[in-house]
N, C-alpha and C positions, 0 to 999 in steps of 0.2 A: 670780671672782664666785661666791658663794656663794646657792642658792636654798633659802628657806624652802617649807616645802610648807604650804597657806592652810589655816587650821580649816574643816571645810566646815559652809558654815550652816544650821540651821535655818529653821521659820516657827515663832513663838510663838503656841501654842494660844490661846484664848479660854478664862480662869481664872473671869470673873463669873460669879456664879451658881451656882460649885461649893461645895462644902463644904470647906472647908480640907482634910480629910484626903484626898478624890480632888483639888484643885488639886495636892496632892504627889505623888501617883501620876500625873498627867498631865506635871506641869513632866519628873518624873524618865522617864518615857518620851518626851516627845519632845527633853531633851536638854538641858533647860535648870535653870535653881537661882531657886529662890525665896526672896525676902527681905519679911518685914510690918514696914513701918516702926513701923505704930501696934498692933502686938503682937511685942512681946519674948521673950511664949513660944509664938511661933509653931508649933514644930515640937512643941506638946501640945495645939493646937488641933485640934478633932474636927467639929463641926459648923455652927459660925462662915459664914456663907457671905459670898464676896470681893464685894463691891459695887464694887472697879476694879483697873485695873490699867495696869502703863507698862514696857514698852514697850507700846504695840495690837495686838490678835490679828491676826496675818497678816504681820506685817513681819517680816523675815531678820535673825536677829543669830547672833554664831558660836556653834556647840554651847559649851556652858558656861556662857553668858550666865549673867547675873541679870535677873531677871524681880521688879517688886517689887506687891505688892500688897494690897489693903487692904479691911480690914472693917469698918469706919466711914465714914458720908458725912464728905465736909469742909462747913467753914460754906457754907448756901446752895447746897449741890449736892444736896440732896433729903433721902430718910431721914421722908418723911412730913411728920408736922409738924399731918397734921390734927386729932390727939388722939380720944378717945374718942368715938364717934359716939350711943352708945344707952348708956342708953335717953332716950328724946326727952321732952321738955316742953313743953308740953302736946303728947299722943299725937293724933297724928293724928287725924280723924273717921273714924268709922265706915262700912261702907257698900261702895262699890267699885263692881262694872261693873255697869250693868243693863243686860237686854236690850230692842233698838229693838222694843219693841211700842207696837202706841196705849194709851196710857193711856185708862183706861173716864171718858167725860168731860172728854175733854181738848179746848180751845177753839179750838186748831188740828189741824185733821184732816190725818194724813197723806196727799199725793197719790199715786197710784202707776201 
């Protein structure tokens, strides 16, 4: 009977949120190979940052793995969406916080 000796496994880091160029200095320090489905020139990407990824940060797969991940939302999975906010129309009113004094001739007097 002949025994294979087991790849020993890793945990896949947490890539969202990095910049494509450290996702590759992480993948490749803790062991693992990265693949961008929805960039083909992945390995010239610089500042791109990963918005997901699969397998999920924390689960064991064997050193070498592939790890795939991506820098585009898919339909309906977010990426904004609410478009340009400002500048507004019609601008707000003017004005803002006053301070609780009595107003000079005001018809209800404060109690205190």
């Amino acid at each position: 009977m002949r025994i294979t000796p087991k790849t020993p496994e890793v945990r896949v880091p947490k890539f969202v949120g990095l910049m494509a160029m450290d996702a590759r200095e992480a993948a490749e320090a803790h062991g693992v190979h990265l693949t961008a489905p929805d960039r083909p020139d992945f390995h010239l990407a610089v500042v791109d940052y990963v918005v997901r990824q699969y397998p999920q940060p924390g689960v064991e797969v064997p050193r070498g793995a592939v790890v795939s991940v991506w820098f585009d939302f898919a339909d309906g999975e977010g990426g904004g969406g609410a478009g340009v906010r400002e500048p507004r129309l019609p601008r707000p009113p003017g004005g803002g916080m006053q301070r609780e004094l009595d107003a000079p001739g005001d018809a209800f007097e404060v109690i205190r």
